[in-house]
MDAnalysis code that builds the backbone (N, CA, C; Angstrom):
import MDAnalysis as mda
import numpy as np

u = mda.Universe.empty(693, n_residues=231, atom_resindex=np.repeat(np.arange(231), 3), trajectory=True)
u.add_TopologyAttr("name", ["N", "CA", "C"] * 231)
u.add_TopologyAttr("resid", np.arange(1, 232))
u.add_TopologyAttr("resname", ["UNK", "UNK", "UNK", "UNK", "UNK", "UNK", "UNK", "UNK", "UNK", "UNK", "UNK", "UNK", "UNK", "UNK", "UNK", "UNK", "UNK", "UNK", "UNK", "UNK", "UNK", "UNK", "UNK", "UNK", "UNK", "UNK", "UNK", "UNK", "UNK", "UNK", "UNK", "UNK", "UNK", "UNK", "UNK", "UNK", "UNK", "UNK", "UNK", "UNK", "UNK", "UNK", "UNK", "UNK", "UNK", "UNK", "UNK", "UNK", "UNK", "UNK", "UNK", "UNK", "UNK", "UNK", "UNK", "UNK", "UNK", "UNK", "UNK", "UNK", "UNK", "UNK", "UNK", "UNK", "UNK", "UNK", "UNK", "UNK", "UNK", "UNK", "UNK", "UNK", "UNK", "UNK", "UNK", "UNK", "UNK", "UNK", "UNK", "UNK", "UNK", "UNK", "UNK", "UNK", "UNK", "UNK", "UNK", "UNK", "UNK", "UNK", "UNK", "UNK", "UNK", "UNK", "UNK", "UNK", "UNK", "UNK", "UNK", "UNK", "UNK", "UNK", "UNK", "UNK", "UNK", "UNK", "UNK", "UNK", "UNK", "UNK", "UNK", "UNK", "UNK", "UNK", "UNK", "UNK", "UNK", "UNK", "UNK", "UNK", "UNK", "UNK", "UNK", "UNK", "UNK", "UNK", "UNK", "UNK", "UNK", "UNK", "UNK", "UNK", "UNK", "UNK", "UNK", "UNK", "UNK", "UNK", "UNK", "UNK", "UNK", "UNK", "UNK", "UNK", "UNK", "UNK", "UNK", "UNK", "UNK", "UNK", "UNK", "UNK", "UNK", "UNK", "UNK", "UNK", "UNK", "UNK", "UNK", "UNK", "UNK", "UNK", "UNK", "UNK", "UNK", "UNK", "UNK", "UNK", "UNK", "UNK", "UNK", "UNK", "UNK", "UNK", "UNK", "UNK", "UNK", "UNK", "UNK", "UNK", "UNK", "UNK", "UNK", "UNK", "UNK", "UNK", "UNK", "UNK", "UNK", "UNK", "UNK", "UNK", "UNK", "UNK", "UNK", "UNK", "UNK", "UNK", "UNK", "UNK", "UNK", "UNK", "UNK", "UNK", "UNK", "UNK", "UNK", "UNK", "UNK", "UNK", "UNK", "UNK", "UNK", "UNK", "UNK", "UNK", "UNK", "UNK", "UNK", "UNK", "UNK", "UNK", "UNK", "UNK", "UNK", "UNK", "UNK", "UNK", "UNK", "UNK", "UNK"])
u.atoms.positions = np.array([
    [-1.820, 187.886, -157.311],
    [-0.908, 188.733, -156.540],
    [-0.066, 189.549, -157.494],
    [-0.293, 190.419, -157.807],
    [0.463, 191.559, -158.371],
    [0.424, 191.031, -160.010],
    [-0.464, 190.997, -160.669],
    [-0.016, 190.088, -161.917],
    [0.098, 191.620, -163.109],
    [-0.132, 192.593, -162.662],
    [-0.218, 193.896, -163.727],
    [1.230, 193.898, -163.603],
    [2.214, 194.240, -162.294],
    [3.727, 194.473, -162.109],
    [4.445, 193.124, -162.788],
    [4.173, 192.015, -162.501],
    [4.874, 190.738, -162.941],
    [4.615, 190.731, -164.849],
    [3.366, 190.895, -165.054],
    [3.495, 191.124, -166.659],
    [3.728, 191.818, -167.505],
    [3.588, 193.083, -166.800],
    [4.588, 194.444, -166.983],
    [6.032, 194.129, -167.170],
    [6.998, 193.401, -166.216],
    [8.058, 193.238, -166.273],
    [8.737, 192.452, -167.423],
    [7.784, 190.863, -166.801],
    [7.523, 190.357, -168.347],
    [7.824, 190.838, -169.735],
    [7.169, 191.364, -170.019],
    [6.957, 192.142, -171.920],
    [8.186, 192.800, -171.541],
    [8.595, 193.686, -170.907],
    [9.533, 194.607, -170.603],
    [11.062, 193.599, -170.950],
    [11.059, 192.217, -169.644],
    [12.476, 191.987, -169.832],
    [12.472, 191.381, -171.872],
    [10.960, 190.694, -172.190],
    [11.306, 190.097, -173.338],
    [11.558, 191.437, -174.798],
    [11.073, 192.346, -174.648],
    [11.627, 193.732, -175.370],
    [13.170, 194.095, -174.791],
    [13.475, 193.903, -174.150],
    [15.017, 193.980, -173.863],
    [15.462, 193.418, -174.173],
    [15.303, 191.825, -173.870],
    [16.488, 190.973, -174.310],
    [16.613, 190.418, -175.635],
    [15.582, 190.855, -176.246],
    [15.620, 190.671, -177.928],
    [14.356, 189.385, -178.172],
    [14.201, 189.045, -179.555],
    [12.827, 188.293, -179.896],
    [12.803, 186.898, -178.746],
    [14.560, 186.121, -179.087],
    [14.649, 185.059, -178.998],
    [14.241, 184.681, -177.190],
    [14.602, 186.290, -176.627],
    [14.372, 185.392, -174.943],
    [12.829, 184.773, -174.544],
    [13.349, 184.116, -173.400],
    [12.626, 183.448, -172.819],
    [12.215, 183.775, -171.312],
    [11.022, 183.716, -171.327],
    [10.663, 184.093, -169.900],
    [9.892, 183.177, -169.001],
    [10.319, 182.396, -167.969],
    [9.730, 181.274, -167.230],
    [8.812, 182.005, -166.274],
    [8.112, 181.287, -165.170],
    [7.274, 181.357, -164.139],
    [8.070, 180.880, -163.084],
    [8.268, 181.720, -161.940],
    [9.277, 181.052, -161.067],
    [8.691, 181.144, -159.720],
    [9.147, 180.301, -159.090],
    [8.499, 180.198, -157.378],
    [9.577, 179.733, -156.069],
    [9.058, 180.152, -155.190],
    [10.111, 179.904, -154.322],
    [9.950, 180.565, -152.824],
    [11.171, 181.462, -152.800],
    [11.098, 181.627, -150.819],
    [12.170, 182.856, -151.329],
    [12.305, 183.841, -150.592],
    [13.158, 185.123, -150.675],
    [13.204, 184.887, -148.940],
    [14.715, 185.199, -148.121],
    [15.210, 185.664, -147.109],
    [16.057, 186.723, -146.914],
    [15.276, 187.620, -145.971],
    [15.941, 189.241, -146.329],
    [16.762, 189.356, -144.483],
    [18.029, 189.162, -144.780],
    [18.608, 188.933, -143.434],
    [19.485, 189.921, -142.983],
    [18.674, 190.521, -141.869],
    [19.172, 192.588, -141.415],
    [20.776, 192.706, -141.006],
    [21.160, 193.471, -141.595],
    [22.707, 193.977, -141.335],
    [22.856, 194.059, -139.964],
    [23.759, 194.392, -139.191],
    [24.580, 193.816, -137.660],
    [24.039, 195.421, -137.797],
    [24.135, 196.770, -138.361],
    [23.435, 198.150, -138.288],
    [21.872, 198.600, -138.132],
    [21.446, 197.726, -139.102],
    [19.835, 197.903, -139.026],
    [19.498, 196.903, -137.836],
    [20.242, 195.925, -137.213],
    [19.474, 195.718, -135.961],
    [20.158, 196.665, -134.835],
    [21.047, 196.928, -134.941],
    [21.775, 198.145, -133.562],
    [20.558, 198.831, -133.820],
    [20.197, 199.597, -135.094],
    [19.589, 200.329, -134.744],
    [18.005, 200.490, -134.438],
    [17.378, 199.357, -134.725],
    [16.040, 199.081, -134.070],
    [16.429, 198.884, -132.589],
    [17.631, 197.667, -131.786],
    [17.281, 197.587, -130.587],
    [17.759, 198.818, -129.479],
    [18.506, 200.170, -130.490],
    [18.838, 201.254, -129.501],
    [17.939, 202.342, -129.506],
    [17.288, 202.130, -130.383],
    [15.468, 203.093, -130.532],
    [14.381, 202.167, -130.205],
    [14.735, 201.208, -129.795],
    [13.482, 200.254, -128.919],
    [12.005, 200.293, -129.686],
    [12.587, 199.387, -131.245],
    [11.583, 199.251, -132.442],
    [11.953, 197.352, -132.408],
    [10.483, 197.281, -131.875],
    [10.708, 195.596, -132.502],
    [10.219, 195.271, -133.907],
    [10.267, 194.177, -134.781],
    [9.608, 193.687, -135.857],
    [9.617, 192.409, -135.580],
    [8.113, 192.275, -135.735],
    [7.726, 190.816, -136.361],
    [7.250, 190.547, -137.323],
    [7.084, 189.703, -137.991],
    [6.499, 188.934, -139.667],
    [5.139, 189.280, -139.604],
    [4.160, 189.146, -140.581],
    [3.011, 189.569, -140.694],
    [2.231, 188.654, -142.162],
    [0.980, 188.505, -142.270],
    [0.842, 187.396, -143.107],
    [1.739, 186.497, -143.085],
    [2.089, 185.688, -144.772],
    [2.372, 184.732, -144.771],
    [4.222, 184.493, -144.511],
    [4.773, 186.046, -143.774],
    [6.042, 185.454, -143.759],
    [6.286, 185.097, -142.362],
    [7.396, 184.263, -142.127],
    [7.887, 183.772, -141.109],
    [9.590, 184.319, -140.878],
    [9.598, 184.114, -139.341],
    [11.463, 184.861, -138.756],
    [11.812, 183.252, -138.143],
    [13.096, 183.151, -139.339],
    [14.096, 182.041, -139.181],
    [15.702, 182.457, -139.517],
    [15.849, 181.938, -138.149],
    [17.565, 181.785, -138.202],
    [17.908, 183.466, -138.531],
    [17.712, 184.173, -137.771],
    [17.401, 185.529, -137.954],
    [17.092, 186.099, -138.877],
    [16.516, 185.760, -139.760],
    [16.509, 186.725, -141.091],
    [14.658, 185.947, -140.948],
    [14.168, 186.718, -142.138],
    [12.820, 186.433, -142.484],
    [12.561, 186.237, -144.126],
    [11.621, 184.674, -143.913],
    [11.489, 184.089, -144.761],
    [10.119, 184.959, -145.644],
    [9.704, 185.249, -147.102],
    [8.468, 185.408, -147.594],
    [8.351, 184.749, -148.901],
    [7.013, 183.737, -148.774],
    [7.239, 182.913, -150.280],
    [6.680, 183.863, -151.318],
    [7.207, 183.544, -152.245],
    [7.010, 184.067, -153.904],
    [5.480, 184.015, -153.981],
    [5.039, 184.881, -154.184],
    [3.647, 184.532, -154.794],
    [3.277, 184.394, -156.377],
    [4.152, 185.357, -157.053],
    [4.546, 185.200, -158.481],
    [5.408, 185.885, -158.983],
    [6.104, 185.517, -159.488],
    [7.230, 185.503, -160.510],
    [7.494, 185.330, -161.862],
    [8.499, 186.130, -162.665],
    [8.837, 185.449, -164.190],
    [10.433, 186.239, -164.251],
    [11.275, 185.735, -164.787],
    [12.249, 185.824, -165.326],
    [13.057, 185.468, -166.543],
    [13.924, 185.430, -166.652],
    [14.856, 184.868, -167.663],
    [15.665, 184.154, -167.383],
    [15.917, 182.675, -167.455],
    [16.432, 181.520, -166.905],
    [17.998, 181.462, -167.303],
    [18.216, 182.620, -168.045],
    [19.914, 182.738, -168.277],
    [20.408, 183.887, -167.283],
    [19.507, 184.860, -167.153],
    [20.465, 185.951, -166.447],
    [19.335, 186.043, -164.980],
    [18.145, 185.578, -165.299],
    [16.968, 185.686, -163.633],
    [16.974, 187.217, -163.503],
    [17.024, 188.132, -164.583],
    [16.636, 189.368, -164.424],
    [15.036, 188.950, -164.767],
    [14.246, 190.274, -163.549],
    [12.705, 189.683, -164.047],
    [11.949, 190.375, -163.193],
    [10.906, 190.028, -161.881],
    [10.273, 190.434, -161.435],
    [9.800, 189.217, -160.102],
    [10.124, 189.420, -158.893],
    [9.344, 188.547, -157.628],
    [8.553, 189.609, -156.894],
    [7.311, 188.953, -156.974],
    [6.600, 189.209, -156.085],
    [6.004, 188.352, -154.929],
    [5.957, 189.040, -153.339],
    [5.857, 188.388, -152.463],
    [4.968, 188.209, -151.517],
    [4.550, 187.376, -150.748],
    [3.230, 187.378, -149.700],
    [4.184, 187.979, -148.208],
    [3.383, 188.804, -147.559],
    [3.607, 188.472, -146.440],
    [4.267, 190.307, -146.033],
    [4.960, 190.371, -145.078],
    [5.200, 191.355, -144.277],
    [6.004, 191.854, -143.223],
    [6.394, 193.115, -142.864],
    [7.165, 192.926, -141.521],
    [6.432, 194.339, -140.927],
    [5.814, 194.201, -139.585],
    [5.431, 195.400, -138.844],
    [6.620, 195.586, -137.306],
    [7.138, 197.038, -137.616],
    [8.050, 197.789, -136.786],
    [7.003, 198.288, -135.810],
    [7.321, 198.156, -134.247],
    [6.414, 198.459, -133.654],
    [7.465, 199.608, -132.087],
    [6.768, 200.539, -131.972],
    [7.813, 201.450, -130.505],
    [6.671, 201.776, -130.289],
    [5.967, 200.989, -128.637],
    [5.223, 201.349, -127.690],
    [3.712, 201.309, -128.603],
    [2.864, 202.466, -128.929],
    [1.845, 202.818, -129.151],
    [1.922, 202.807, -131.045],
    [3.582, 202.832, -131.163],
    [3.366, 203.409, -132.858],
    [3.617, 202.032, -133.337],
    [3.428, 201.904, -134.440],
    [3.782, 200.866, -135.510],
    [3.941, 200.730, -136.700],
    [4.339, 200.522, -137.746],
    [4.011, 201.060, -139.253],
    [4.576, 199.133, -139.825],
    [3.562, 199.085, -140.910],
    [3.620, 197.646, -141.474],
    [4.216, 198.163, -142.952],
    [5.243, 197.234, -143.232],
    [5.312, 197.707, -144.563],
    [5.009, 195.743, -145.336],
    [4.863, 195.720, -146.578],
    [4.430, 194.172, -146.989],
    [3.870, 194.375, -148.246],
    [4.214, 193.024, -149.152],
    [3.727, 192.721, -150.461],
    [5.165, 193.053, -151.312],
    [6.024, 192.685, -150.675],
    [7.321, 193.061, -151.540],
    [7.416, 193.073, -153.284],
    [7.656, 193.677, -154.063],
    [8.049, 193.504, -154.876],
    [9.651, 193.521, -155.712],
    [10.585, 192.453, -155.936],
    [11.655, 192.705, -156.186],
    [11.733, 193.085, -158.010],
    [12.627, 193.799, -157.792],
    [12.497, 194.501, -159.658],
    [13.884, 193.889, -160.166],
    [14.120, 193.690, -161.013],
    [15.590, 193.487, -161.586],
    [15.445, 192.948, -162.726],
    [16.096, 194.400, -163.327],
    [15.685, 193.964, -164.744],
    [16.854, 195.224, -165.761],
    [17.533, 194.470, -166.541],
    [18.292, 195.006, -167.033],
    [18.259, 196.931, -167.819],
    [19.389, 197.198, -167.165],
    [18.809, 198.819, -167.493],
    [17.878, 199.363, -166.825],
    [17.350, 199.036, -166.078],
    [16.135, 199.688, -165.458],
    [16.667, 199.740, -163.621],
    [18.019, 198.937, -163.634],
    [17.935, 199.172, -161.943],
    [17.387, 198.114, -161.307],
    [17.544, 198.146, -159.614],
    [17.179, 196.765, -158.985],
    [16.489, 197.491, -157.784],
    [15.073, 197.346, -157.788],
    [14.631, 197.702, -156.488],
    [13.851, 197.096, -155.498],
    [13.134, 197.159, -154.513],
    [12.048, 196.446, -154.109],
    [11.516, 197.312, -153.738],
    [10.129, 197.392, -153.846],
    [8.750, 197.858, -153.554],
    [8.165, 197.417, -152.625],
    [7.362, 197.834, -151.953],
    [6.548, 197.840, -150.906],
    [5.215, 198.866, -150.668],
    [4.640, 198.076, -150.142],
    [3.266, 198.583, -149.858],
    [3.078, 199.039, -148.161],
    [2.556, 199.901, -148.335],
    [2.236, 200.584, -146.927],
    [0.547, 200.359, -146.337],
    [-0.298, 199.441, -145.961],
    [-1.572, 199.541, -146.040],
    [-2.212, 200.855, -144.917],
    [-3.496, 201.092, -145.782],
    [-4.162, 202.208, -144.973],
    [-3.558, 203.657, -145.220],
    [-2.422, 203.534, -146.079],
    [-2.182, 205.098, -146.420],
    [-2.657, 204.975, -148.121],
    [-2.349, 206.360, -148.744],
    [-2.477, 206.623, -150.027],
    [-1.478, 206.873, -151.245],
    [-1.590, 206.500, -152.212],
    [0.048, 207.375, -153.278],
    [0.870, 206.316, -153.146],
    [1.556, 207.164, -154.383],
    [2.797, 206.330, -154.701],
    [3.139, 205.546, -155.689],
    [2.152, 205.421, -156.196],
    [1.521, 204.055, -157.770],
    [2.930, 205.335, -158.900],
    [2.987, 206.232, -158.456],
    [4.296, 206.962, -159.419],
    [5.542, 206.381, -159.659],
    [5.759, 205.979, -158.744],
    [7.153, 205.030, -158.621],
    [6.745, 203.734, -160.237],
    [5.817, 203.101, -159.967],
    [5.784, 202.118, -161.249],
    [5.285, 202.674, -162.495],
    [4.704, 203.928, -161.952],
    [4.648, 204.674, -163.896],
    [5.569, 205.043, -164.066],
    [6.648, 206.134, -163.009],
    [7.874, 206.395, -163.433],
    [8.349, 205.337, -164.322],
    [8.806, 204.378, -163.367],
    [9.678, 203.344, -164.292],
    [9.651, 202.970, -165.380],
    [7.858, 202.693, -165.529],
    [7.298, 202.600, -166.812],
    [7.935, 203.265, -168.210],
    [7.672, 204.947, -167.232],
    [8.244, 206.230, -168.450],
    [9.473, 205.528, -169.146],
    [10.091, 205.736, -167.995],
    [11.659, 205.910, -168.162],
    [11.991, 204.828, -168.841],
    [11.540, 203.497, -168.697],
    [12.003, 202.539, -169.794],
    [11.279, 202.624, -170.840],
    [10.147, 203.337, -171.171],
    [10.001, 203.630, -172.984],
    [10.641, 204.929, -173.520],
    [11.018, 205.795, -172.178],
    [12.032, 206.844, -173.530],
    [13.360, 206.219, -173.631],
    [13.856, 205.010, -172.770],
    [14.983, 204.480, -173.163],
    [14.995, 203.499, -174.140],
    [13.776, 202.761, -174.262],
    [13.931, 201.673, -175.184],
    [12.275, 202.000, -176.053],
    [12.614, 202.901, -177.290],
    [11.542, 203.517, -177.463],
    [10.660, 202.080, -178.355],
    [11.828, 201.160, -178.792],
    [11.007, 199.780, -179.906],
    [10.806, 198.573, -178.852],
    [10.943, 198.898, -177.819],
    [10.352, 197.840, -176.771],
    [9.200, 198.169, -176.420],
    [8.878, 200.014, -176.215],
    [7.855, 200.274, -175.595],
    [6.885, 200.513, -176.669],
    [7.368, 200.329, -178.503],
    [6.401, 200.133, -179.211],
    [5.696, 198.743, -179.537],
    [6.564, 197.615, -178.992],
    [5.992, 195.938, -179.055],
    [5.403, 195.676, -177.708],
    [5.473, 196.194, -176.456],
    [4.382, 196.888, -175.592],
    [3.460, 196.837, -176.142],
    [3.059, 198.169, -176.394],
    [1.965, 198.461, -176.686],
    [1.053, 197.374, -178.045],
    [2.121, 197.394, -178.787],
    [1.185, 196.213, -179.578],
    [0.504, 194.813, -179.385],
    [1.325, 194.267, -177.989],
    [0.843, 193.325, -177.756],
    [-0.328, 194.088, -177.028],
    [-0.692, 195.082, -176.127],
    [-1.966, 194.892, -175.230],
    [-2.538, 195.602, -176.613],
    [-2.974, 196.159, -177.617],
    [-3.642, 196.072, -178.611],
    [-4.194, 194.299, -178.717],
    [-3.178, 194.045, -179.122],
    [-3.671, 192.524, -179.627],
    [-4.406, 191.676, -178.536],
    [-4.192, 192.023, -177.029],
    [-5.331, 191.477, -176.343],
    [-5.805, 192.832, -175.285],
    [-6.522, 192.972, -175.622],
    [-7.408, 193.654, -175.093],
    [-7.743, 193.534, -173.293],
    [-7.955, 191.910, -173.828],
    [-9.294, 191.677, -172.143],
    [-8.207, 191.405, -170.893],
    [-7.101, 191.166, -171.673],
    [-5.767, 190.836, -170.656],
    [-5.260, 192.375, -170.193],
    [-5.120, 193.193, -171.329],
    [-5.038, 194.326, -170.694],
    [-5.701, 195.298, -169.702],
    [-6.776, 194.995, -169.913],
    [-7.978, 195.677, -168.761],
    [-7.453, 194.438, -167.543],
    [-7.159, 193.641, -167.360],
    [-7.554, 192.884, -166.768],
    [-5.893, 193.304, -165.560],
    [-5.008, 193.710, -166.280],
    [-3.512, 194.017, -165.527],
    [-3.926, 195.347, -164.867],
    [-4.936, 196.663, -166.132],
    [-4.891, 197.308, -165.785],
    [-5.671, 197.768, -164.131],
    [-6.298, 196.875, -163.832],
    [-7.333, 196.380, -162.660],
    [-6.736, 196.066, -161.636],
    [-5.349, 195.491, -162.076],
    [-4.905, 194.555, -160.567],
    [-4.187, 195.854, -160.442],
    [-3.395, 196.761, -161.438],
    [-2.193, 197.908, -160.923],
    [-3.420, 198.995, -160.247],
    [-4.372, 199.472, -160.426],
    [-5.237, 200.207, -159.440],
    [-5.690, 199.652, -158.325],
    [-6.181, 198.271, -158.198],
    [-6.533, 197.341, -156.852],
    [-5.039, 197.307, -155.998],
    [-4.116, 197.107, -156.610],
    [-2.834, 196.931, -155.691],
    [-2.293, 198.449, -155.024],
    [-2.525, 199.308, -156.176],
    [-2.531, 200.882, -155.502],
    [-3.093, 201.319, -154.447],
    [-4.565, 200.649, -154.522],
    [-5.406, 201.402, -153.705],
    [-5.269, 200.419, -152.131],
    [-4.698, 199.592, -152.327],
    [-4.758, 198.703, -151.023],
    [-3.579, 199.976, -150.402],
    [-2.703, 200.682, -150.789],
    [-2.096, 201.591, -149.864],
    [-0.717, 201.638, -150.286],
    [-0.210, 202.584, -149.543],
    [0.929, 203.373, -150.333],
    [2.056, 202.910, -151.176],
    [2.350, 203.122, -152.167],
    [3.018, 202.347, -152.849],
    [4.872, 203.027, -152.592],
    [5.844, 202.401, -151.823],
    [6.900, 203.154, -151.800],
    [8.568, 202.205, -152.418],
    [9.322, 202.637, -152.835],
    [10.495, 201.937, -152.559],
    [11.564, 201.802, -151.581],
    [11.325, 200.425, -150.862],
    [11.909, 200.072, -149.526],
    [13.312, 200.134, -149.343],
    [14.406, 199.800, -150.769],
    [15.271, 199.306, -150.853],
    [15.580, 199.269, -152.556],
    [17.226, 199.510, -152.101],
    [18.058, 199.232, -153.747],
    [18.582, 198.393, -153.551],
    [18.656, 197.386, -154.907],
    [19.402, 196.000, -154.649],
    [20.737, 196.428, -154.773],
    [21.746, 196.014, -154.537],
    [23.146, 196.319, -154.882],
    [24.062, 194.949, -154.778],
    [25.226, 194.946, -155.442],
    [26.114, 193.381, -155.680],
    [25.143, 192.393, -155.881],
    [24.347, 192.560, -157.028],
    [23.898, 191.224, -157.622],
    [24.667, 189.816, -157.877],
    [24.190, 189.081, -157.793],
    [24.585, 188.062, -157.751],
    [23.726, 186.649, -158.261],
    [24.253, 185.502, -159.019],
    [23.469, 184.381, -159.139],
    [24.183, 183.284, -159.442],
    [23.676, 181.960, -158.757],
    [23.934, 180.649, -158.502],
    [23.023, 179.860, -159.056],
    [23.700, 179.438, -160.598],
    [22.313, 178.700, -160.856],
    [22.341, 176.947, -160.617],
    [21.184, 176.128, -160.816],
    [21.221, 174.966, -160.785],
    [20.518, 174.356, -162.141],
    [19.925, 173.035, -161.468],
    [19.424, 172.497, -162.546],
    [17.726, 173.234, -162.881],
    [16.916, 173.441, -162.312],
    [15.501, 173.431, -162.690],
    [15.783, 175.224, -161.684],
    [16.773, 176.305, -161.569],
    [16.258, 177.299, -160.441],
    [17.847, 177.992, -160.469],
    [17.376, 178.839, -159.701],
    [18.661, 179.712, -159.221],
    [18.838, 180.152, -157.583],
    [19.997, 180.364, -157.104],
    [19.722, 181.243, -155.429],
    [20.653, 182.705, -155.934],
    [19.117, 183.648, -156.027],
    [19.997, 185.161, -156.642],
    [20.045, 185.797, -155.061],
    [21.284, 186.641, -155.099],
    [21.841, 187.253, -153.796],
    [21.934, 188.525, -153.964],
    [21.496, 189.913, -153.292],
    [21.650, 190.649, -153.685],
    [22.319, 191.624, -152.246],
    [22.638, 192.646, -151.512],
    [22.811, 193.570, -150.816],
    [21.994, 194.834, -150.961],
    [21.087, 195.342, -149.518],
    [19.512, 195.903, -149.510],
    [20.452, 197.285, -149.024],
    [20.084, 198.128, -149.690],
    [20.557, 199.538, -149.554],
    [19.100, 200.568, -149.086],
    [18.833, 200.840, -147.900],
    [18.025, 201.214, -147.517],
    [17.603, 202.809, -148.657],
    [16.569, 202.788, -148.671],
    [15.842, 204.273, -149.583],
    [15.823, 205.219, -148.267],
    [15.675, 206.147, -149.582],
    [15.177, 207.974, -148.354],
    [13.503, 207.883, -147.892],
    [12.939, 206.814, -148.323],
    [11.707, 206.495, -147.746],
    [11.230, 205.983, -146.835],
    [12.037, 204.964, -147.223],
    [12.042, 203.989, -145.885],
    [13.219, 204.615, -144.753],
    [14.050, 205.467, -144.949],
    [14.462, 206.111, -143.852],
    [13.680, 206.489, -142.663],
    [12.999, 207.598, -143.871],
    [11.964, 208.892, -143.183],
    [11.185, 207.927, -142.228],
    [10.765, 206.998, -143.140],
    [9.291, 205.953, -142.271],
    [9.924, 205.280, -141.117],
    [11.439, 204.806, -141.200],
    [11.998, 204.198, -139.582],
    [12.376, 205.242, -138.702],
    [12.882, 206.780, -138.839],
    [13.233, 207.767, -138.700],
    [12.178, 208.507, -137.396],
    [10.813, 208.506, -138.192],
    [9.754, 209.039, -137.773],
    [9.313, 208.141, -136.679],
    [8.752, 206.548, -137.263],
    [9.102, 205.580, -135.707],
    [9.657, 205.544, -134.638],
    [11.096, 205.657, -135.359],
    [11.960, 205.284, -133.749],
    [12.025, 207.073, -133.166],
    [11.461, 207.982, -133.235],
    [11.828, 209.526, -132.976],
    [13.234, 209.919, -132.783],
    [13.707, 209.761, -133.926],
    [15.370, 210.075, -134.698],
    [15.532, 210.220, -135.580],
    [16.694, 210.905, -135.906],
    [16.753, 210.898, -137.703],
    [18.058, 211.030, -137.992],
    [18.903, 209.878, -137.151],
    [20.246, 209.077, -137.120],
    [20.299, 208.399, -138.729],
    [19.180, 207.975, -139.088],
    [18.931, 206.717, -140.216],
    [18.977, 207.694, -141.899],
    [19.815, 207.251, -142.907],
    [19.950, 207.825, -144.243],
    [19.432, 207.175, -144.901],
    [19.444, 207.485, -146.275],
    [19.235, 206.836, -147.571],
    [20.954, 206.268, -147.776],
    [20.561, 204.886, -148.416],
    [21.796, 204.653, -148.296],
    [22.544, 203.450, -147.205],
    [22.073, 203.508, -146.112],
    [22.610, 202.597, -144.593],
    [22.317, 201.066, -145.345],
    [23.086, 200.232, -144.617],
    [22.769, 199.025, -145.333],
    [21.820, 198.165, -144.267],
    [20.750, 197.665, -145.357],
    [19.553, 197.500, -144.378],
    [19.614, 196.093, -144.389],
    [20.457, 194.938, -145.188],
    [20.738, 193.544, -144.842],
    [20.977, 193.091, -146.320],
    [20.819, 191.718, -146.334],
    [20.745, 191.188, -147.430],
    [19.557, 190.276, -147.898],
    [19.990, 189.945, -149.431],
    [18.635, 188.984, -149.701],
    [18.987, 188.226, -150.488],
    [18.191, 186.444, -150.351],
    [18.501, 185.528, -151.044],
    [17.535, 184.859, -151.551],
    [16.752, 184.640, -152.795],
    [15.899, 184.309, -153.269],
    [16.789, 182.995, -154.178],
    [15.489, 182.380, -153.526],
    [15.829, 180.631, -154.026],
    [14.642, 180.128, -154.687],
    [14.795, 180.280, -156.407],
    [14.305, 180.049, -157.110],
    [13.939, 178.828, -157.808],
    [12.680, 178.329, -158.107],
    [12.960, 177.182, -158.968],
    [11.661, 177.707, -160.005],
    [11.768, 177.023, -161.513],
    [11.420, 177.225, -162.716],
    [9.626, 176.363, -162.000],
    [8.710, 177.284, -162.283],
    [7.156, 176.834, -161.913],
    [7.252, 175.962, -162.681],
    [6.150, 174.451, -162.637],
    [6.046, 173.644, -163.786],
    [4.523, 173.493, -164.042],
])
C-alpha cells in the first residue's frame, strides 16, 4: 500500500533530521471526526457519506486503519498511509474519495492526499513536493539520490508502486493539517491534528451538492491517529 510515498518520506524525514535519526514502522487506526460545519453542510445540500473498503463510522467520526507507515519516534513527523474510504452521495451523483495519505514532515507542510478512483492526474502534487524539498534541502536530495543508486531493484520497485497508485485515479489534496499536536506513550503516540479543507476538495463537494457556498479553507473536522511502533 503506497510503499513509493511511505519510502519517499522515509529518506526524506532521515535527510532532514540529520545522520543520527531514526525512523520506525508504525501502525494503527486514524479517526477523522467532521466539524459541527462540514456536517450542516452535507445535511442542508442533502449529501450523505458512508465508509467504503476497509473503513468503518464510529461514534461519529470514521475510523481507517494504517496500512503503512514510518516516522520518527521523537517528533512522529513521517508519513501514514491508509485503507479504506468515504463516498458522498446526492440522489444519482456520488464521488468516492479513499487511500488517504497523511504527510507531515518537517518543512515540507502537513497534508493529506487522496485518491479519486476512475478519474485521471494529479501524481503532480507528489512530484511537486518532491521538487520543492530538493531545491530546499539541496544535501538531502543529494543522499536521495545516492541511496537509490546504491539499490537499484528497490528503486524500480517504489518507482512501480508511485505509477500503479497514480494510475488507480486521481491523485488530489483533500486537506491541510493545521494545530499539530502529539501525545506520546510507551511503544506509540495519539498525533492530533485540525483538517482545513483544500480548493479541491471544495470544487469536488461544491459540484456534488450543486453550490458553491463551500471554500478552501472551511474546517472540515479533525484527526487523531493512534499510533504504535510496528514490531
Amino acid at each position: 500500500m503506497l510503499p513509493a510515498l511511505v519510502a519517499s518520506a522515509a529518506l526524506m524525514l532521515v535527510a532532514a533530521t540529520g545522520a543520527q535519526a531514526k525512523v520506525v514502522e508504525l501502525t494503527g487506526t486514524t479517526t477523522i471526526t467532521p466539524s459541527s460545519e462540514a456536517t450542516q453542510f452535507l445535511a442542508n445540500n442533502g449529501v450523505t457519506v458512508t465508509p467504503t473498503g476497509k473503513a468503518t463510522a464510529e461514534g461519529g467520526g470514521y475510523v481507517f486503519p494504517i496500512a503503512a507507515g514510518f516516522g520518527n519516534p521523537k517528533t512522529f513527523n513521517g508519513l501514514l498511509a491508509h485503507k479504506g474510504g468515504l463516498k458522498f452521495s446526492k440522489g444519482e451523483r456520488s464521488a468516492v474519495v479513499q487511500r488517504f495519505v497523511a504527510v507531515r514532515i518537517r518543512g515540507a507542510g502537513a497534508v493529506v492526499l487522496a485518491q479519486l478512483p476512475g478519474l485521471r492526474g494529479g501524481c503532480s502534487h507528489l512530484r511537486q513536493a518532491l521538487g520543492r524539498f530538493a531545491l530546499e534541502h539541496p544535501k538531502a536530495a543529494h543522499r536521495i539520490r545516492k541511496a537509490a543508486r546504491k539499490h537499484p531493484q528497490a528503486t524500480r520497485h517504489l518507482l512501480r508502486a508511485v505509477r500503479e497508485y497514480c494510475s488507480g485515479g486521481r491523485v488530489i489534496v483533500l486537506a491541510r493539517l493545521t494545530n499539530l499536536g502529539k501525545q506520546t506513550s510507551y511503544s506509540g503516540a495519539l498525533l492530533t491534528a485540525d483538517l482545513k479543507l483544500s480548493a479541491q476538495a471544495a470544487r469536488l463537494l461544491n459540484k456534488l451538492a450543486g453550490t458553491n457556498t463551500l471554500s478552501a479553507g472551511a474546517p472540515l473536522g479533525t484527526g487523531e491517529s493512534r499510533v504504535s511502533v510496528f514490531d
